[in-house]
N, C-alpha and C positions, 0 to 999 in steps of 0.2 A: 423539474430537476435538470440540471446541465450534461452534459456528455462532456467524455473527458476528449480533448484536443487530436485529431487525425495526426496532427505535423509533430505531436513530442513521442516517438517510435521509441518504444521499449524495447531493449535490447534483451532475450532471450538468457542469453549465454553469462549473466550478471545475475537472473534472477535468482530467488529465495522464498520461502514461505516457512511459517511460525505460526504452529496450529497452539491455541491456549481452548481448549475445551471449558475453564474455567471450573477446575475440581479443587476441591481444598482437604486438604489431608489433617490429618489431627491424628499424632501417635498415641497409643495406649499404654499405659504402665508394665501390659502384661496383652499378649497376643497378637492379630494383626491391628493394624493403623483404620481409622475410618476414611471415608470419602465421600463426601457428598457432592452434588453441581452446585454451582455459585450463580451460572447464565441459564437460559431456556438456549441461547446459541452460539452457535462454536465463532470465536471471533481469528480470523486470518490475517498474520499481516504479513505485505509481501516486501521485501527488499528489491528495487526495482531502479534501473538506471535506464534513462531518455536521453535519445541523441536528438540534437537540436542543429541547424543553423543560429545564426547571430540571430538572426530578424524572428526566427520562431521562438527563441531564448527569450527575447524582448513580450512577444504575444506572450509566452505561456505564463511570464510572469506578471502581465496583468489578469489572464487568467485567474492565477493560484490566489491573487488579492483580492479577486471580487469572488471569487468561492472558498476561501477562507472556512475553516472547517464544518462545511457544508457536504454533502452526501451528492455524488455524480455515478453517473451509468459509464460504466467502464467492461471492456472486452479484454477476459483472462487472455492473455496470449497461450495461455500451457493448451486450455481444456475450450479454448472459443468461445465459454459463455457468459452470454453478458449479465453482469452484476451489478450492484450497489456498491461504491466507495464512497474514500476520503482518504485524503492526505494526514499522514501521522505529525501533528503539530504545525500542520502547512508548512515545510520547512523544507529543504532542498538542495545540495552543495553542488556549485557545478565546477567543473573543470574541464581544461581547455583539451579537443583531440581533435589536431590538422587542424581545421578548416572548421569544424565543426565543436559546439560545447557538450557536454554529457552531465547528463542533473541524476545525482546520485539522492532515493527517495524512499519512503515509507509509505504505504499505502494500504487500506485495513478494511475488508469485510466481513460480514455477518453469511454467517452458511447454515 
């Protein structure tokens, strides 16, 4: 399994998280609604933007193509520890700040 990239630094102050527990609700005619689990585990996906240089912009995107939705050890920046991902559709938008690009991204673990 790959490790996710040193040089594409996730920006803290950008991040997000999207807990889907994976329940599924079914109302009833008459009382409360049901719920069951759908997953055995909670799936995370994080909203997460990386400041890059040019040259690591270049790296990270042959990275992202040879692990194309593939599962990588990645270190939460919130809580330090390190996890199992993947890139949400491997897909990526970057935009340009100073000197530097910024890759706006999706990224999803199992908890």
């Amino acid at each position: 399994m790959d490790t996710w990239p040193s040089y594409a630094r996730i920006i803290v102050a950008n991040y997000a998280e999207s807990v889907d527990d994976g329940v599924v609700r079914t109302e009833m005619d008459g009382g409360l609604a049901k719920e069951r689990w759908r997953f055995s585990k909670t799936i995370v996906t994080r909203d997460a933007t990386i400041l890059c240089s040019q040259q690591d912009r270049q790296q990270f995107s042959a990275w992202r193509k040879a692990n194309r939705g593939q599962w990588f050890t990645w270190r939460d920046p919130v809580d330090g520890v390190t996890k199992q991902a993947r890139m949400v559709k491997a897909q990526i938008k970057w935009s340009r700040f100073g000197v530097y690009w910024q890759g706006a991204l999706q990224l999803e673990t199992l908890e």
